[in-house]
N, C-alpha and C positions, 0 to 999 in steps of 0.2 A: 333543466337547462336555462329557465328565462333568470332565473339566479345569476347564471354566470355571464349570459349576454348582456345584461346590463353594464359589464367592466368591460367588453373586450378591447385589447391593446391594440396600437396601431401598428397596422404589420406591413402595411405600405412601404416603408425603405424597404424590406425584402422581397417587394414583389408577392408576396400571399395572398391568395383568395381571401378577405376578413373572412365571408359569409361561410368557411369551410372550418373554422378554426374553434377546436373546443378547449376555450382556455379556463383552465385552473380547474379542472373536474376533482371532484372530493374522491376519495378512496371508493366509499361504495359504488359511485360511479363511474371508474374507472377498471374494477373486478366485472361487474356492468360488462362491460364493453370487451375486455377479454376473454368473459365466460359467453359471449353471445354465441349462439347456437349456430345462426346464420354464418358469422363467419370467426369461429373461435379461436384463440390467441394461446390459452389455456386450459386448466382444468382447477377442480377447488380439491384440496387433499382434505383428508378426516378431521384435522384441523382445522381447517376451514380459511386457509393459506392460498394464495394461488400458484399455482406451477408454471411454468412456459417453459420452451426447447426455444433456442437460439441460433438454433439450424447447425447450417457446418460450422461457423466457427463458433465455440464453447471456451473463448480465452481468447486472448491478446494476441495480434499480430504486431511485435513490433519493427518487422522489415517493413512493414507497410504503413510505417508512422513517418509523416513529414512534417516541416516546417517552413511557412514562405520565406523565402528569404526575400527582406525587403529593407527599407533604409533603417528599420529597429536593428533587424537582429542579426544582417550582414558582419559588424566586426564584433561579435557579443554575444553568440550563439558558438558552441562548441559543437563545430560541422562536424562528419564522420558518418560511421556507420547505426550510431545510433538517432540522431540528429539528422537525418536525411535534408538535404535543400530541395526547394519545390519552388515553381515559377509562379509569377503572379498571376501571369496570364491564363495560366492552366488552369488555377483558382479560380477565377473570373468564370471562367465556361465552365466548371464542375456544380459551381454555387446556380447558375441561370437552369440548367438540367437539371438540377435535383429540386430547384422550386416550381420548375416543371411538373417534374415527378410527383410533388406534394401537391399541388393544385388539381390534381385529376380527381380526388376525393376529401373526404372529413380528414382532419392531421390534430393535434394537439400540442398545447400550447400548456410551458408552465414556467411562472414566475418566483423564482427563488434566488439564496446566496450561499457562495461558502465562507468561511471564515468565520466562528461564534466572535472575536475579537470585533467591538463596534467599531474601531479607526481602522480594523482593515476589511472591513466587509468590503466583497464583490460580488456585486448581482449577475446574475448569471439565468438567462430565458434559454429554455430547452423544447425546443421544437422537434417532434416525434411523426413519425407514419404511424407506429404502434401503441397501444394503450400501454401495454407491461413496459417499454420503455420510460413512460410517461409515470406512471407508478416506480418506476426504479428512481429520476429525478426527485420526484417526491420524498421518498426514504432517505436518500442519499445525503440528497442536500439538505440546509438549514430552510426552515418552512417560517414565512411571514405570517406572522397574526393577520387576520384577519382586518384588524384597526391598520395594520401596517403596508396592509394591502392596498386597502380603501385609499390611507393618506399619499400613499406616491402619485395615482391615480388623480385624485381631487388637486394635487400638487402641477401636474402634468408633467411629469419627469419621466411615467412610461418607462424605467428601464431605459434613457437615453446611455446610461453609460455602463449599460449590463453588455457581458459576451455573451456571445448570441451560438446556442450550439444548435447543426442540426443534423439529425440521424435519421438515415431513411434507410435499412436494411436492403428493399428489394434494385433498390439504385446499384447499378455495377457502372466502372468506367471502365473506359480502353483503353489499355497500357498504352497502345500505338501511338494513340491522339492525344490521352490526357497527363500525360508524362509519369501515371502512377506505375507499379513494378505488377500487378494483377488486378483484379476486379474491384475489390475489396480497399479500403482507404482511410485513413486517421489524418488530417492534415487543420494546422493550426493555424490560423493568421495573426500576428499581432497588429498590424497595422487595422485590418477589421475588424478586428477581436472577436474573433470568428473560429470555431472546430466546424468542422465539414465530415461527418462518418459515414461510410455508405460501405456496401455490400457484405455489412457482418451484423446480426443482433446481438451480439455478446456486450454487454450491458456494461461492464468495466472497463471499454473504450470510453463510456461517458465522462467516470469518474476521475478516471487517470489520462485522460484528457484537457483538464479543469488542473489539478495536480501538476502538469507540467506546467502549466499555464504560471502556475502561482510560485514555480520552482523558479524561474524568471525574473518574474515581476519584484517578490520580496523581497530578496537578496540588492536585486537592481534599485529599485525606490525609498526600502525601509529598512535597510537592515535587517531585515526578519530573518530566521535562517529555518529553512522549510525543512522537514522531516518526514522518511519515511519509518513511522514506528508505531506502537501500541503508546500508549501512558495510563499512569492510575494513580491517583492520591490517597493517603492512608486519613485516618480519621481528624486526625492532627493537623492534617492540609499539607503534608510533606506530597511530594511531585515524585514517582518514577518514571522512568521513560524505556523501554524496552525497545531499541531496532535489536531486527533478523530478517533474514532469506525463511522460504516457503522452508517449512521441516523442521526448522528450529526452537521452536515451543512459544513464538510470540504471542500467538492470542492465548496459549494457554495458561501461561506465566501472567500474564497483565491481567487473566479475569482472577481474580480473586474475592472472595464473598466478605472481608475483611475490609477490602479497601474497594472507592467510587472509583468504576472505568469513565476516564475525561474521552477515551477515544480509539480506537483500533488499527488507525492505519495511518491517516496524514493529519501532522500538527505542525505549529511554526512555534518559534522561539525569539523573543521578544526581549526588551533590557527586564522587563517588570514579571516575567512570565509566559509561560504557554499557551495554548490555547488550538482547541481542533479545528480541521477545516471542514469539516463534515456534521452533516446533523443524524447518521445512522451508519449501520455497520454490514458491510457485505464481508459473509463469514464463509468459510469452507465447512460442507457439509457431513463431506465425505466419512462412511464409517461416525456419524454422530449419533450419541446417547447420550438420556437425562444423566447418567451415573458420570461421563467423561467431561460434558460438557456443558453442566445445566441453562447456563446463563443463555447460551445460543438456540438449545433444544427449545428453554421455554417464549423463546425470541420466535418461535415459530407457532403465528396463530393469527386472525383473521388481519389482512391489509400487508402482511407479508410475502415479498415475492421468492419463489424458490425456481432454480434454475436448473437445467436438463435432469433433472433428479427422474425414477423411476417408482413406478407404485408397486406393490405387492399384485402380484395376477391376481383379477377378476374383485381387486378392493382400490380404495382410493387412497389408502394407507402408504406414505412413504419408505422404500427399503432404500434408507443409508448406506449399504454396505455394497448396493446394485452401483458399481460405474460401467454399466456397459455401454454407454453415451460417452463419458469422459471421469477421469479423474477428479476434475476440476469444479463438483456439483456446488453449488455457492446457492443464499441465501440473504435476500435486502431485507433492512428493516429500520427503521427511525431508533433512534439512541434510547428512545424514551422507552424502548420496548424490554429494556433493561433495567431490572428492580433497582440495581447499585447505581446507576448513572449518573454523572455529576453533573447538572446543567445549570445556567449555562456551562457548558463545557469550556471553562476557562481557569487556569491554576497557577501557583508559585512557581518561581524557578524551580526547579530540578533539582533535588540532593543527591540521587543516585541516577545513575544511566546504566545500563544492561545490555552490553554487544553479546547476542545469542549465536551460536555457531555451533552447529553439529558434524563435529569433524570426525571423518573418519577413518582417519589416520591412528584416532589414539592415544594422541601424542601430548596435544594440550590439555593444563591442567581445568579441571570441573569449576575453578571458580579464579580469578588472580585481577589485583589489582593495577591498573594501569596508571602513568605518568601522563602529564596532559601531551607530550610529543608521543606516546605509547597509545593513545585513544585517538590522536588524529593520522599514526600510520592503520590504524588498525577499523578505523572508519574509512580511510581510502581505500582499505583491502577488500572491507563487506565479505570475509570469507566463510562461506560453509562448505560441504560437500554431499552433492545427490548422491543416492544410491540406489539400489533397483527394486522397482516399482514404484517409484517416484513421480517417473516418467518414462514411456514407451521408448522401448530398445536402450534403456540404460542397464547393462547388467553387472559391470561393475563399479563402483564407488569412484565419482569425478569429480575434481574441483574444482569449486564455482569461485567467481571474486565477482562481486558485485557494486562498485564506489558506492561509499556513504549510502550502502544497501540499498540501493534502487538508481541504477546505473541507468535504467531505461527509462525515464523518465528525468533527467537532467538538460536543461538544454545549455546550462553556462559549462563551464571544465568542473571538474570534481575538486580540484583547489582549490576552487572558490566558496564551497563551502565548508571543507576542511576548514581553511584558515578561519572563517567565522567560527565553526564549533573549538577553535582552539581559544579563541579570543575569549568568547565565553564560558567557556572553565576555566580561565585564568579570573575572567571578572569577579564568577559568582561561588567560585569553590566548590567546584561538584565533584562529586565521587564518582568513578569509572570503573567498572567490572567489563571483564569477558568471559564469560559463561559457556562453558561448552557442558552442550547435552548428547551430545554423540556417545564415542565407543570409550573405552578406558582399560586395561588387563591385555591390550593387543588392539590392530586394528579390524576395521569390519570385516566379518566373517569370522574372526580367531576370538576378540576379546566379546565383550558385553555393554551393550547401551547404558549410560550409569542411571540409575535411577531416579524415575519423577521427585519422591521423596527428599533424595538429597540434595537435589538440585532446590527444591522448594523450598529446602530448608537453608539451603547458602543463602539463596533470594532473601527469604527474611530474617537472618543476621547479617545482612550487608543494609537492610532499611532499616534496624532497629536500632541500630550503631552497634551492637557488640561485635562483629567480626573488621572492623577496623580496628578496636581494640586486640585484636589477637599477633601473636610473631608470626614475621612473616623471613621466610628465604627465597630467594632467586632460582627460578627455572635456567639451566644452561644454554638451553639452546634458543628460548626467546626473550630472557632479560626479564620476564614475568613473577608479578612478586607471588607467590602461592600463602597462603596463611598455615601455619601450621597445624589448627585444631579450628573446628566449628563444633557449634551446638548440633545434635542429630546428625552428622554425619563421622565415620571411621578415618581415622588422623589418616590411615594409609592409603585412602584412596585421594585425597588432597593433593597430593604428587603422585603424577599419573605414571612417572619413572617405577616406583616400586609398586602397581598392578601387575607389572609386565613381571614374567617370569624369563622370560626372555629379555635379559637389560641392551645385549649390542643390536638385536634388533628393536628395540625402542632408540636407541640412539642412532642409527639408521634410516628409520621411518622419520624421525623428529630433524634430520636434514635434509629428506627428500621437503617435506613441508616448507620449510625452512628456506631453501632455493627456489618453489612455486611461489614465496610469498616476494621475493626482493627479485624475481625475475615481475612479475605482476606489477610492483612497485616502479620498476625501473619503463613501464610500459607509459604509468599514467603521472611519473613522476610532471613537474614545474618547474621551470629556477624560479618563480615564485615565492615558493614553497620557500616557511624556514626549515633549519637545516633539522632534519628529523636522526639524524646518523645515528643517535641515541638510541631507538626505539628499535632499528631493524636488527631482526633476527641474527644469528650467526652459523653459519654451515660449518661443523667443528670435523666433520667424516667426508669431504672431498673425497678422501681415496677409496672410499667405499663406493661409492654412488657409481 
């Protein structure tokens, strides 16, 4: 510890004990502190990974995500139901309680950024109760040198214009008094640039806390246009960019042993190029194997944190396939923990983009190419569809829309960054797919999931350029260009119309869809917005429905 005492930061504007404060603990001592006997956090798996449980909540509450509203983001924020407003004053006494709360013992303290892009790095100090928190920031975020550490310090700049997060799990407030909806809370300030989490240890409030934060700020200051998605660059330094909803094959399409992962989850989109906001990857666990999913399997090994996961009785071994805790078993780990990794994690525009959608209706075809008004109805839509076992008490197949795929974490209108992503495939000429990996021959339950294989194999004749070269025809019911022939895959499965053996129930099903997509649209439409008429769908069977 006399290592890190000699740096510690001034934590007097928050009111913190210095003398309590363990800032910047390296990995080992941090597993240290988790695996302590006296009062344990965790456990070490066979691997030699650490584990923790994050008690009741195991995932994201976003009822219980706020935002103050205060002179920033009163007319600029997109209030509602996802966007909750929160008072300042509420903020004021939740922040003096929870430094309360953290002053009664040791807490930890870490110095980091998001953003690999050097003009847009944001420093960002993450103030913890617990170690495995404090190791989640670690992974998460981009990690300062050592030299880089030292010079802000010797500099005296301290993180003056870092956001300041702090999480303290066993903190609960009072709905009554503190104006939240239950115990438990996610609340942003931008005027203090400040996250506040209390009464949940589920670790992906941190990240996707930071994430809104930047969904904000970029759009607003830089032009940046922030993204929920995978990416990966082929050898050539070609950019894909892969968004989807949970189910759609995002991290598994983007790992590929071929081509460097820039990144898994949040990037920004700049005139010159990409670039991630993270410096490691919080992966779903669930049901993993070296055979399905190497890159992540071998992502799991000493400094790794693993989340509600369950071990084999009476071994320390982890069973992937055990969610008797939750679905949702996840996995932190630094970028670097990946052979392929591209770092710095920073790349060319984008040649192709990948809208992933696992419909399961059926209907859509496995691979078609979109118009740039055809990629920003269809980035407003975010559509996939859950189905069961997905999620508890879902039993049959639902439609999700989720804007510019990650709805819940937006705080400007979802037009606002439509029009960005349209601008910019006008600027830079990218190619636009919509990829569905869902069902095909009928919908879910009747037909069949189409194949990882030939999905894999569109994926890479849509990067290598030959499936632009191929004819293409118009889908009827969504103006979609379908290709006629790919490499590795059967011309007849290209048009999902001639799977079905049944063709008036495929053109049935393809306008029930069809009506959820321009009912959804008409929900989140703009007059902003240019006129997209082009792009939407057509209900051609009214009198069937």
């Amino acid at each position: 510890m006399d290592k890190v005492s000699m740096f510690q930061p001034d934590l007097s504007g928050h009111g913190l004990d210095q003398q309590k404060a363990l800032y910047q603990l390296n990995v080992s001592e941090l597993v240290a502190a988790i695996t302590d006997p006296d009062k344990p956090e965790g456990w070490i798996t066979d691997k030699n990974a650490v584990a923790v449980d994050t008690g009741t909540f195991t995932g994201r509450s976003p009822k219980d995500r706020f935002i103050v509203r205060d002179d920033i983001t009163a007319r600029r924020v997109d209030w509602g139901e996802i966007n909750i407003p929160f008072e300042a004053a509420h903020f004021d006494r939740l922040l003096g309680r929870m430094i309360a709360t953290l002053n009664e013992k040791p807490f930890y303290v870490r110095d980091c950024y998001a953003c690999a892009h050097e003009a847009y790095r944001l420093p960002v100090r993450v103030i913890t109760e617990t170690a495995y928190q404090n190791l989640f920031a670690h992974n998460l975020f981009l990690r300062y040198t050592d030299y880089e550490g030292l010079r802000l310090r010797e500099e005296g700049n301290d993180m003056k214009e870092a956001w300041t997060i702090i999480a303290v799990p066993s903190f609960q407030a009072d709905p009554k008094t503190d104006g939240t909806r239950q115990g438990n809370f996610t609340i942003i300030s931008f005027s203090k640039k400040m996250i506040l989490i209390g009464g949940t240890g589920y670790t992906g409030e941190i990240k996707k806390g930071i994430f809104s934060v930047l969904n904000f700020l970029l759009p607003e200051n830089h032009h940046v246009l922030p993204m929920h998605c995978s990416a990966n660059a082929g050898q050539e330094g070609d950019t894909a960019i892969f968004f989807g909803l949970s189910g759609t094959g995002k991290t598994t399409l983007s790992a590929d042993a071929g081509r460097r992962l820039i990144g898994d989850d949040e990037h920004g989109w700049t005139a010159e190029g990409i670039f991630n906001f993270e410096g490691g990857c919080y992966a779903k666990c669930v049901g993993l194997s070296e055979e399905k999913e190497p890159e992540i399997y071998h992502a799991i090994r000493p400094g790794a944190l693993l989340e509600n996961v369950c071990p084999f009785s009476g071994t320390s071994k982890v069973d992937f396939d055990n969610i008797s805790k939750t679905e949702n078993t996840r996995v932190a780990y630094p970028l670097d923990f990946v052979d392929n990794a591209l770092l710095p994690s920073v790349s060319s525009t984008p040649g192709n983009i990948f809208f992933l959608t696992a419909d399961a209706c059926g209907v859509l075809p496995p691979i078609s190419r979109l118009t740039t008004e055809q990629a920003m109805f269809h980035f407003l839509s975010g559509y996939t569809a859950k189905v069961a076992g997905t999620e508890t008490g879902i039993t049959e197949p639902q439609l999700t829309f989720s804007a510019c795929f990650g709805k819940a974490f937006l705080p400007l209108h979802p037009s606002r960054y439509a029009i960005m992503l349209g601008e910019k495939l006008k600027e830079q000429h990218v190619n636009v797919w919509l990829v569905n990996t869902g069902w095909t021959g009928g919908a879910y339950g009747t037909g069949q999931r189409i194949k990882l294989s030939y999905t894999r194999a569109m994926v890479r004749a849509a990067l290598d350029g030959s499936l632009a070269k191929e004819a293409y025809v118009a889908d009827p019911f969504f103006g979609l260009q379908m290709p006629v022939s790919c490499p590795g895959v059967p011309d007849n499965v290209l048009n999902p119309r001639n799977t079905w053996t049944d063709t008036a129930g495929y053109d049935l099903k393809a306008s029930e869809l069809a009506e959820a997509f321009l009912v959804n649209y008409k929900q989140i439409n703009d007059p902003s917005m240019p006129d997209l008429s082009s792009a939407l769908p057509l209900i051609k069977y009214t009198s069937m429905l």
